[in-house]
VODREN-313604 format. One line per 4 residues: number of its first residue (from 1); their letters; for each residue x, y, z of N, C-alpha, C, CB. Coordinates in nm, 3 decimals. Each point is the difference from the previous one (the first is absolute). Glycine has a CB too. Layout:
N
NUM> a> X Y Z X Y Z X Y Z X Y Z ~ ... $
//
This chain:
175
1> xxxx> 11.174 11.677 9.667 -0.102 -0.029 -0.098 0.007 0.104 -0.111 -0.149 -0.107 0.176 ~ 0.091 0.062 -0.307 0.023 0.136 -0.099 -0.188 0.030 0.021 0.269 -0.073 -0.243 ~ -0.278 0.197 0.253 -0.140 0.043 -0.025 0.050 0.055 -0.146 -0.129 0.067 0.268 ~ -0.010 -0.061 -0.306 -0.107 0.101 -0.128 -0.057 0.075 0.031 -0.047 -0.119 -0.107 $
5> xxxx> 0.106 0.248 0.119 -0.089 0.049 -0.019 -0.078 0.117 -0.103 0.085 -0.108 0.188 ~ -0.206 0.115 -0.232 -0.054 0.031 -0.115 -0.116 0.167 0.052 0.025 -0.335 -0.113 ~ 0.048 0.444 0.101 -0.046 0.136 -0.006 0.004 0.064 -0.067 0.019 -0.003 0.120 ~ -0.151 0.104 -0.172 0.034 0.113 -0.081 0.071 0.101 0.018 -0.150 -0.055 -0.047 $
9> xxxx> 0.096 0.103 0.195 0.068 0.119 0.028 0.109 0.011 0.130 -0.216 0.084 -0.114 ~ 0.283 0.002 -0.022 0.185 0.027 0.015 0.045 -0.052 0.154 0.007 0.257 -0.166 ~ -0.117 -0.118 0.272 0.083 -0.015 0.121 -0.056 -0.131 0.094 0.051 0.278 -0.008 ~ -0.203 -0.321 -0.037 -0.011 -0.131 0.101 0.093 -0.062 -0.076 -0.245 -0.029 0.099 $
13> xxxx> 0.263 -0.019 -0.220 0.130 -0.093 0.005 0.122 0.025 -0.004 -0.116 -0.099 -0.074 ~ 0.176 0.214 0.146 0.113 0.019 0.054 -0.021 -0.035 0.141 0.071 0.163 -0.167 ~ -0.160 -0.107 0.230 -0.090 -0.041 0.108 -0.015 -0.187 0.104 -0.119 0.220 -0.192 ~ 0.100 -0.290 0.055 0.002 -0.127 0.027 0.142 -0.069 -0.020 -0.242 0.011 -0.059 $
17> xxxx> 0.321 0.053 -0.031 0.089 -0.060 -0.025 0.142 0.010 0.112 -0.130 0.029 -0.243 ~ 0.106 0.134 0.318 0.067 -0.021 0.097 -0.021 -0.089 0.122 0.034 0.185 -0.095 ~ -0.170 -0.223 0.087 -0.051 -0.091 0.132 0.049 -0.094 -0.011 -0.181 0.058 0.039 ~ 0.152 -0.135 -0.164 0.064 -0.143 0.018 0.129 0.005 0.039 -0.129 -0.088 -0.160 $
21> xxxx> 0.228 0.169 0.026 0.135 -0.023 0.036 0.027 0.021 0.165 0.060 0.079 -0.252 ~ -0.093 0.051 0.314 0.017 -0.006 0.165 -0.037 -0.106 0.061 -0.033 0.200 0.012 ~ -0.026 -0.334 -0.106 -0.021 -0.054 0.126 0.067 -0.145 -0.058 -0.239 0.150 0.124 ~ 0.307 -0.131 -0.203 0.083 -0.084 -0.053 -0.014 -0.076 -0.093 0.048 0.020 0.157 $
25> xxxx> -0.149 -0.027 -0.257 -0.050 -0.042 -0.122 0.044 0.030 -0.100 -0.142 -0.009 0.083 ~ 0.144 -0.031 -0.164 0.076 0.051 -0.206 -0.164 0.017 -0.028 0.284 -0.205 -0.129 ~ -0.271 0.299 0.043 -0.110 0.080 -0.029 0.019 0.024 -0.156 -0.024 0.111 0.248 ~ -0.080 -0.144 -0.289 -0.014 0.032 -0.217 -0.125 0.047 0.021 0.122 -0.215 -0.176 $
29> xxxx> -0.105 0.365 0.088 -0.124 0.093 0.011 -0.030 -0.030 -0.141 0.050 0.204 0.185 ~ -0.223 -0.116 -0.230 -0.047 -0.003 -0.105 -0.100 0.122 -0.002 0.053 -0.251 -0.022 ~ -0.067 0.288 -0.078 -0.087 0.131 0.006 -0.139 -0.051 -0.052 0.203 0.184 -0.050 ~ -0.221 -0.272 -0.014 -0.173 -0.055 -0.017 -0.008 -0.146 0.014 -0.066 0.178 -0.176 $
33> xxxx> -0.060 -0.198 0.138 0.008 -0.184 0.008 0.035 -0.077 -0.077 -0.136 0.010 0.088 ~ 0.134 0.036 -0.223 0.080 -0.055 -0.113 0.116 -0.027 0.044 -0.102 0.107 -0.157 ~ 0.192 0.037 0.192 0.168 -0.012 0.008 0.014 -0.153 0.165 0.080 0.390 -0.101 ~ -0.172 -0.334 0.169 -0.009 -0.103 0.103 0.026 -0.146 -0.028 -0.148 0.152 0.078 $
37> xxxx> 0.042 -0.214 -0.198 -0.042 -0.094 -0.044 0.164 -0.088 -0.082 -0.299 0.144 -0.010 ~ 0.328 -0.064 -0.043 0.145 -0.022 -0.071 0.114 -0.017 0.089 -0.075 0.136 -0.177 ~ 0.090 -0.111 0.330 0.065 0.041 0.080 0.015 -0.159 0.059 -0.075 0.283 0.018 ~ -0.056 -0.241 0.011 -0.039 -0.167 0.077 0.023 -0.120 -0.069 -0.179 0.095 0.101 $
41> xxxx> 0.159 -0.065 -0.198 0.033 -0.169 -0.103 0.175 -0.031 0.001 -0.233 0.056 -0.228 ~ 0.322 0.105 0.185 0.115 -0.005 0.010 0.090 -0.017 0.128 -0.070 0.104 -0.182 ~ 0.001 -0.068 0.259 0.089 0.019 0.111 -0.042 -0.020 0.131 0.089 0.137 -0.132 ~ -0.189 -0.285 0.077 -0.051 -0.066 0.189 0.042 0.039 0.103 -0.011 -0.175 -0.056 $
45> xxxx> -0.138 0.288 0.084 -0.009 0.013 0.114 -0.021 -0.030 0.129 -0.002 0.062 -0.137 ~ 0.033 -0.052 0.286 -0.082 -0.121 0.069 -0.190 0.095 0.084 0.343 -0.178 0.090 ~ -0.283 0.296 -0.139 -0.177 0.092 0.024 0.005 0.093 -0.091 -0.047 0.002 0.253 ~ -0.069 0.062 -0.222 -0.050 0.070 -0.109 -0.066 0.101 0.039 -0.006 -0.168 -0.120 $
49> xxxx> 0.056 0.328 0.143 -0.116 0.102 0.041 -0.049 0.084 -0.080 0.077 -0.005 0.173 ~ -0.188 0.029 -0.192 -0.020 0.095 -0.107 -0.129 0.056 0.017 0.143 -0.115 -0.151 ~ -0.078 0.235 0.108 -0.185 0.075 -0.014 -0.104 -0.052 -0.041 0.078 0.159 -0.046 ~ -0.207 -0.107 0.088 -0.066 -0.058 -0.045 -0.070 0.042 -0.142 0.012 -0.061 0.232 $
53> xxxx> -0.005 0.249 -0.224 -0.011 0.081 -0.115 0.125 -0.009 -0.117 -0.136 0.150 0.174 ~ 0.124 -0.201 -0.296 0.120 0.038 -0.059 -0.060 0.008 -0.153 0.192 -0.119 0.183 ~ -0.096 0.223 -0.243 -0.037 -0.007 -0.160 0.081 -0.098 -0.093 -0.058 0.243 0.029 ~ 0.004 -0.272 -0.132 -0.020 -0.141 -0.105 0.001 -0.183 0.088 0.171 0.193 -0.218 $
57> xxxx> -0.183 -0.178 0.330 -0.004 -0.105 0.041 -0.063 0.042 0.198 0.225 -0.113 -0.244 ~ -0.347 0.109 0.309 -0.001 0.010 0.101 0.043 -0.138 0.101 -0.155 0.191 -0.096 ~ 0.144 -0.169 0.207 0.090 -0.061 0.114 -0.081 -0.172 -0.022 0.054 0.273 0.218 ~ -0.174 -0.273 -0.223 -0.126 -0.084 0.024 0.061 -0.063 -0.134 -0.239 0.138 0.144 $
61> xxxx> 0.222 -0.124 -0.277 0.035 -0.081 -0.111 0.118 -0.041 0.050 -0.111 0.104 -0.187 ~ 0.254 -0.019 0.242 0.113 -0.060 0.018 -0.010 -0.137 0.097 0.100 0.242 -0.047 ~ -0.136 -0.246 0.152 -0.016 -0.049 0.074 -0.093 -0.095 -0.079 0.071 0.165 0.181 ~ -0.196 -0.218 -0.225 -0.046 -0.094 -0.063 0.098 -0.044 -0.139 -0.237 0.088 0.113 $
65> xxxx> 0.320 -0.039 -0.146 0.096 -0.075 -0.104 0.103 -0.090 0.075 -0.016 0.201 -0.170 ~ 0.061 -0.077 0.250 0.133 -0.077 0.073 -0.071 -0.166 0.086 0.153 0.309 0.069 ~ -0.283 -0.296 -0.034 -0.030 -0.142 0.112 -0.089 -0.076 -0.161 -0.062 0.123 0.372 ~ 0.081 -0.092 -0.463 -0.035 -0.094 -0.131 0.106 -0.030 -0.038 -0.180 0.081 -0.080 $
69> xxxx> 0.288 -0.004 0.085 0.153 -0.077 -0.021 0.071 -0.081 0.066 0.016 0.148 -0.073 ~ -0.047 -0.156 0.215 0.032 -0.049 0.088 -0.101 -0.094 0.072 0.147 0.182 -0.014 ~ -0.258 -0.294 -0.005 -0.040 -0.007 0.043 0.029 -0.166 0.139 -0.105 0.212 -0.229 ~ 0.244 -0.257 0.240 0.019 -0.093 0.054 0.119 0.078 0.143 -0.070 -0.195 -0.262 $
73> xxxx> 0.080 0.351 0.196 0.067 0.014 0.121 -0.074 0.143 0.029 0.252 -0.149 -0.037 ~ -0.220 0.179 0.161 -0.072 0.151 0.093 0.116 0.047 0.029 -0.220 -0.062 0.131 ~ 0.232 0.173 -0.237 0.072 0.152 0.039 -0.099 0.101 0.077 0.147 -0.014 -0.227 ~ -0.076 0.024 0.332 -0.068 0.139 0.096 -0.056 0.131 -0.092 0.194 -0.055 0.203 $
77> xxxx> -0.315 0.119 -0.224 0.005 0.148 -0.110 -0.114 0.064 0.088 0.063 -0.085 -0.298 ~ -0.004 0.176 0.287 -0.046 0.112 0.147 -0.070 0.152 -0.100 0.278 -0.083 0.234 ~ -0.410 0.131 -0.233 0.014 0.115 -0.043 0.022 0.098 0.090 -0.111 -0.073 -0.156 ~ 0.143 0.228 0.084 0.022 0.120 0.069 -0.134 0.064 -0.078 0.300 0.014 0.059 $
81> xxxx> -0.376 0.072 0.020 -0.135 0.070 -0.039 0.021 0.060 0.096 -0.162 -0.122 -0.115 ~ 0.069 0.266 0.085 -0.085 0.066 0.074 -0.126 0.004 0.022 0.139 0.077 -0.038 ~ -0.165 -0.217 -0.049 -0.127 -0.025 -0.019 -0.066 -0.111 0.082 0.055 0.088 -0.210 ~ -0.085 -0.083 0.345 0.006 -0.084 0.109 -0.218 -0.061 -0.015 0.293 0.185 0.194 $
85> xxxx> -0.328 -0.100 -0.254 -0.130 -0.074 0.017 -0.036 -0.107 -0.041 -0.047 0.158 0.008 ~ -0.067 -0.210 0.057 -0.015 -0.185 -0.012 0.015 0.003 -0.128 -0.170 -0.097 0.174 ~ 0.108 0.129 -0.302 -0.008 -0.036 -0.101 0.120 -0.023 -0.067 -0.191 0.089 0.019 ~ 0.321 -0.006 0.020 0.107 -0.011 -0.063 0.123 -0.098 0.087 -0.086 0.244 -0.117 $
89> xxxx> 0.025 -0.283 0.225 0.081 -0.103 0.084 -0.060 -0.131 -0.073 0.031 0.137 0.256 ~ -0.155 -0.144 -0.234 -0.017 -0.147 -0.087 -0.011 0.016 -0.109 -0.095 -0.104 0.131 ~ 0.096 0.208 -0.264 0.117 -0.037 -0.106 0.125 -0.103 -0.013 -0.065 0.205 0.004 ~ 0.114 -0.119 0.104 0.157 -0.025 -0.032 -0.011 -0.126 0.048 0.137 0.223 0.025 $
93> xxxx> -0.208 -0.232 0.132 0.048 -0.163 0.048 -0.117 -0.156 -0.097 0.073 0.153 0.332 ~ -0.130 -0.079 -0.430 -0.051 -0.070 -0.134 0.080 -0.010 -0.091 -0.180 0.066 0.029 ~ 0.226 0.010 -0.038 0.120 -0.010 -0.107 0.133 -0.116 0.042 -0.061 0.287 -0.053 ~ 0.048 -0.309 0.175 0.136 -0.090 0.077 0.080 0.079 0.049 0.016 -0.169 -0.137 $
97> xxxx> -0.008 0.298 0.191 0.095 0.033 0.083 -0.007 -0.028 0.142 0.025 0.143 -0.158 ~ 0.115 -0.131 0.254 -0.041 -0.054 0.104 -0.012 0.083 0.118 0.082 -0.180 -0.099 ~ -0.080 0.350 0.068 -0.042 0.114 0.107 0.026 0.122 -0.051 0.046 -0.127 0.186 ~ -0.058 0.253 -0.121 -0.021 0.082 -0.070 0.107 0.123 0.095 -0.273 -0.111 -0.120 $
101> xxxx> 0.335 0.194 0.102 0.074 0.128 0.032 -0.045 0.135 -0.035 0.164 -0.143 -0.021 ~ -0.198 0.186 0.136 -0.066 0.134 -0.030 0.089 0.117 -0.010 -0.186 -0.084 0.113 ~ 0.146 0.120 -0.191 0.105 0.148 -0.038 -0.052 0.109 0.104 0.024 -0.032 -0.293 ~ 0.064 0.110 0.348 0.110 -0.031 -0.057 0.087 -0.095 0.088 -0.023 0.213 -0.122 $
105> xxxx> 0.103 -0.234 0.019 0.110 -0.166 0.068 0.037 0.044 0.139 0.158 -0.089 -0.238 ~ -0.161 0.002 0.350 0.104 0.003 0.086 0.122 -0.103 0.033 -0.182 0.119 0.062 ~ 0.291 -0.059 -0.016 0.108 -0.127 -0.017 -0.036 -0.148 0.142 0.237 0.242 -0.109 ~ -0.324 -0.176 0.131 -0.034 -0.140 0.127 -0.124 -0.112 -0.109 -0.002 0.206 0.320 $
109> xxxx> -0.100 -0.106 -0.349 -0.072 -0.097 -0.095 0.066 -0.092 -0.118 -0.157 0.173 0.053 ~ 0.252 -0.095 -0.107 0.055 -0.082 -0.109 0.092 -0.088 0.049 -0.032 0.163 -0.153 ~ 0.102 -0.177 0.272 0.066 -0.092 0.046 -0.083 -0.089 0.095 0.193 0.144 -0.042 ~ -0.293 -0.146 0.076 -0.122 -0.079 0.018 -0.045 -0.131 -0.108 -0.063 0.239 0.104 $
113> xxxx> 0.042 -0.176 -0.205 -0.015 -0.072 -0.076 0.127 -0.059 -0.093 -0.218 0.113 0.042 ~ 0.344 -0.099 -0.033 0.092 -0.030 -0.050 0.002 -0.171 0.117 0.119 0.311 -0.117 ~ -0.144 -0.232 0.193 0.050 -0.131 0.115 -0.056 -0.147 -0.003 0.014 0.187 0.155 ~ -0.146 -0.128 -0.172 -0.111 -0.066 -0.001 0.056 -0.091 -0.179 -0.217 0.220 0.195 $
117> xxxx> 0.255 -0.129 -0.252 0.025 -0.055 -0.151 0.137 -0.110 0.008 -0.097 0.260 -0.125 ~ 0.129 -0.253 0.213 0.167 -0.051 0.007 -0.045 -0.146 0.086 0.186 0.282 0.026 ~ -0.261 -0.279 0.059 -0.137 -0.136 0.001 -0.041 -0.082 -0.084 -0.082 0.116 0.096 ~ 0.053 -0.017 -0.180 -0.097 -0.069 -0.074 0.107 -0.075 -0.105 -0.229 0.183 0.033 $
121> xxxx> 0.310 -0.122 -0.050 0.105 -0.017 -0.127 0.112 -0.166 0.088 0.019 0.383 -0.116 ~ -0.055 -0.366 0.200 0.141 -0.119 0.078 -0.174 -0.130 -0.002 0.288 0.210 0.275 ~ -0.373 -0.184 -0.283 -0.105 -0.102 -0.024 -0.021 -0.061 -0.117 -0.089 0.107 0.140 ~ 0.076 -0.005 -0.260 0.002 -0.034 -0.079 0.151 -0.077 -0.071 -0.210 0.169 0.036 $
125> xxxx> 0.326 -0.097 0.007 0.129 -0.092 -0.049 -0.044 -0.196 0.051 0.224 0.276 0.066 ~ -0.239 -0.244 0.117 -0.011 -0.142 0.040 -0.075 -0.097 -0.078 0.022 0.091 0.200 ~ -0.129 -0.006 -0.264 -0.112 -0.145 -0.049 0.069 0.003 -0.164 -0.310 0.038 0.168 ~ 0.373 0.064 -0.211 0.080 -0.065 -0.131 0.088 -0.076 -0.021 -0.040 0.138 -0.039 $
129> xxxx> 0.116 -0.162 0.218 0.122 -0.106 -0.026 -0.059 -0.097 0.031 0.194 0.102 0.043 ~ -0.308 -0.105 0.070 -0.060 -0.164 0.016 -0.092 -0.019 -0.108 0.002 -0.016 0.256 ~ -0.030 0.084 -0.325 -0.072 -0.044 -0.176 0.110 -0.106 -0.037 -0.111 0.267 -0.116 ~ 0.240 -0.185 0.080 0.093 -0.025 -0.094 0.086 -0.121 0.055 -0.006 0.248 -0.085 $
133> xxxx> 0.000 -0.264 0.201 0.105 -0.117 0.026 -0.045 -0.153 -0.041 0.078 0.152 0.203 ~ -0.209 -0.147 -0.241 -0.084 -0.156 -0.020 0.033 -0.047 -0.178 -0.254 0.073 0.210 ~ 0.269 0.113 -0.224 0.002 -0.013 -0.189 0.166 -0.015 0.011 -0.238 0.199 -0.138 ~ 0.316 -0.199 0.209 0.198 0.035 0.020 -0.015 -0.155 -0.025 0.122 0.230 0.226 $
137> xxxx> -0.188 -0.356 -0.192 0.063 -0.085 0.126 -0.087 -0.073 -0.156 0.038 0.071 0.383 ~ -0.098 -0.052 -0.438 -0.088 -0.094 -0.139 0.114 0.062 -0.094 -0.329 -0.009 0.036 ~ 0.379 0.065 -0.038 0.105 0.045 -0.104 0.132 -0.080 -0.009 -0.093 0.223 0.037 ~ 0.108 -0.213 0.082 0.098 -0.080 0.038 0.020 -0.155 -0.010 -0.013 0.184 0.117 $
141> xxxx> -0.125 -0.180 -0.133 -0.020 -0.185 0.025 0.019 -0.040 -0.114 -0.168 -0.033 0.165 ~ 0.085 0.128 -0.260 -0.022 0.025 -0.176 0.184 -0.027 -0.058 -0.261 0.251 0.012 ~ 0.329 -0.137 0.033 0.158 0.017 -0.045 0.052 -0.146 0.099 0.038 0.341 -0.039 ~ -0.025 -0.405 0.113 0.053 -0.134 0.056 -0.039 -0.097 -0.097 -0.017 0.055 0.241 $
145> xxxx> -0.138 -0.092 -0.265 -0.057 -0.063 -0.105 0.096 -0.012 -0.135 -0.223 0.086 0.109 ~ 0.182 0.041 -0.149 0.058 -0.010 -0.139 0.125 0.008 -0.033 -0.167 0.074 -0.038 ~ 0.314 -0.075 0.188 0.104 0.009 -0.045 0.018 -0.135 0.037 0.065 0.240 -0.001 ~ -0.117 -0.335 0.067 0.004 -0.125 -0.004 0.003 -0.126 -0.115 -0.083 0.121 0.175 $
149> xxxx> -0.088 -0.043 -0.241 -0.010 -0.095 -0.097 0.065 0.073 -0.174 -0.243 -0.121 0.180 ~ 0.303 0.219 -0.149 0.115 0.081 -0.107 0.113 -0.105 0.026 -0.057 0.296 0.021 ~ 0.077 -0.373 0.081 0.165 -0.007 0.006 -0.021 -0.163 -0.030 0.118 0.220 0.207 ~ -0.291 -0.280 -0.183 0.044 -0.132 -0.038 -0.040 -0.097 0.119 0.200 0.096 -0.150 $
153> xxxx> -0.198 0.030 0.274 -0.035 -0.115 0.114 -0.113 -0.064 -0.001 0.110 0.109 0.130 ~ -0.116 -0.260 -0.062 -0.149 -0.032 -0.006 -0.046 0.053 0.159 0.012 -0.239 -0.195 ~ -0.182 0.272 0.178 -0.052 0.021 0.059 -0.111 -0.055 0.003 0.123 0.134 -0.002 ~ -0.251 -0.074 0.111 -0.143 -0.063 -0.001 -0.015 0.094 -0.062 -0.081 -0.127 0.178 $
157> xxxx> -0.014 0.172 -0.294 -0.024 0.147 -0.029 -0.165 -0.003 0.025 0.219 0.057 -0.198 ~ -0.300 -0.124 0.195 -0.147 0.005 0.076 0.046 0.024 0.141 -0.147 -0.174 -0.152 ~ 0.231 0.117 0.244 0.025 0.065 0.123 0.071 0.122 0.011 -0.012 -0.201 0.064 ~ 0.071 0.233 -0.106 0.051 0.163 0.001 -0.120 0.097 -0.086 0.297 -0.082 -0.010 $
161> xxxx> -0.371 0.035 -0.103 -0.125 0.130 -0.025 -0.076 -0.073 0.126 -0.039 0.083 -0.319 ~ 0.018 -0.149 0.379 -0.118 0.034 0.074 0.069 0.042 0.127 -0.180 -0.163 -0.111 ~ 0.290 0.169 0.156 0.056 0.139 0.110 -0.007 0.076 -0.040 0.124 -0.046 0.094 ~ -0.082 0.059 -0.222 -0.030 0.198 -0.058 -0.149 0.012 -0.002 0.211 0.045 -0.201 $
165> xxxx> -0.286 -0.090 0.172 -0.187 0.037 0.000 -0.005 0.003 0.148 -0.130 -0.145 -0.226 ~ 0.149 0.036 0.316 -0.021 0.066 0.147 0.040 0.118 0.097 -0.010 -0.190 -0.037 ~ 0.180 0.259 -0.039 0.015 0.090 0.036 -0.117 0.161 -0.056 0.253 -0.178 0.031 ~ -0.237 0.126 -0.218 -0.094 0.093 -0.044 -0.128 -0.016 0.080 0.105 0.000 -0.226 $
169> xxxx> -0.234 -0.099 0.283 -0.039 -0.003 0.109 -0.012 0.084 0.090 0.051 -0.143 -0.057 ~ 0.026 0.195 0.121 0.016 -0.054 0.111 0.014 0.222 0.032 0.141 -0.378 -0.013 ~ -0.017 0.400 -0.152 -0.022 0.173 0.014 -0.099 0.059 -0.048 0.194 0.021 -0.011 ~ -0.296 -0.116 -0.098 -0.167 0.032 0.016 -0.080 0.015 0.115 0.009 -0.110 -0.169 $
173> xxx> 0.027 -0.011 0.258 -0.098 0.053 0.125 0.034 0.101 0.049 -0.049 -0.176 0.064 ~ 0.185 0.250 -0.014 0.052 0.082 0.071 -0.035 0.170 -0.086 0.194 -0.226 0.105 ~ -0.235 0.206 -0.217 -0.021 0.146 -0.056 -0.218 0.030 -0.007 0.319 -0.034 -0.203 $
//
């Protein structure tokens, strides 16, 4: 999986960045939420960890941009704090994140939630290909259609749009 992850300081994100890689992840760091924010658009990530303290952009705005940018799919985004009291846990899990890492990091916690993320991520692929195969299969019907009546053949063409509306149908109910 590639994580994000988004820290100010130097050694937690040398810190985090050796965790993932040890545990076999590609890893793109960022030093605030801005640089984060730019990261993520460029270079889809499949999670996202990040502080929750950060300067010109904190963890909470990042995290409410990134699930406003994204809002048909769920990337895993995990903060790191030392800031464990209620008020700043349901922040973050207001903001849409989906748990929290207490500093300082340990390599069992962060591969806890990597795991847990690598779940979540093979769930979310499944329901994008059974989205996509109803819209594959109306495309197809669409490109048969129209290379048919391009070439001249006769056809029913009220019976072929109304198979394509029943397939379109049919991947409406399923979403």
């Amino acid at each position: 999986m590639r994580v994000l992850i988004a820290e100010d300081q130097l050694t937690d994100r040398l810190v985090l960045h050796a965790a993932v890689r040890r545990l076999g992840h590609e890893c793109i760091a960022a030093e605030d939420g801005v640089q984060a924010l730019e990261l993520f658009t460029t270079e889809s990530p499949d999670v996202v960890i990040s502080d929750l303290r950060m300067p010109n952009m904190d963890g909470l705005e990042l995290c409410r941009r990134i699930r406003a940018a994204t809002p048909s799919t769920h990337i895993p985004f995990f903060f790191t704090t030392g800031l464990l009291e209620r008020e700043h846990v349901l922040a973050g899990v207001e903001a849409g994140a989906d748990d929290y890492l207490a500093k300082p990091i340990e390599l069992a916690e962060v591969r806890a939630r990597l795991i847990a993320a690598r779940w979540l991520k093979r769930v979310e692929d499944e329901r994008r290909t059974t989205r996509q195969r109803p819209l594959q299969a109306i495309a197809e019907q669409l490109g048969e259609l129209r290379a048919r009546l391009d070439s001249g053949e006769a056809c029913d063409v009220p019976a072929e749009l109304a198979r394509i509306e029943q397939l379109a149908a049919e991947a409406s109910a399923k979403s």
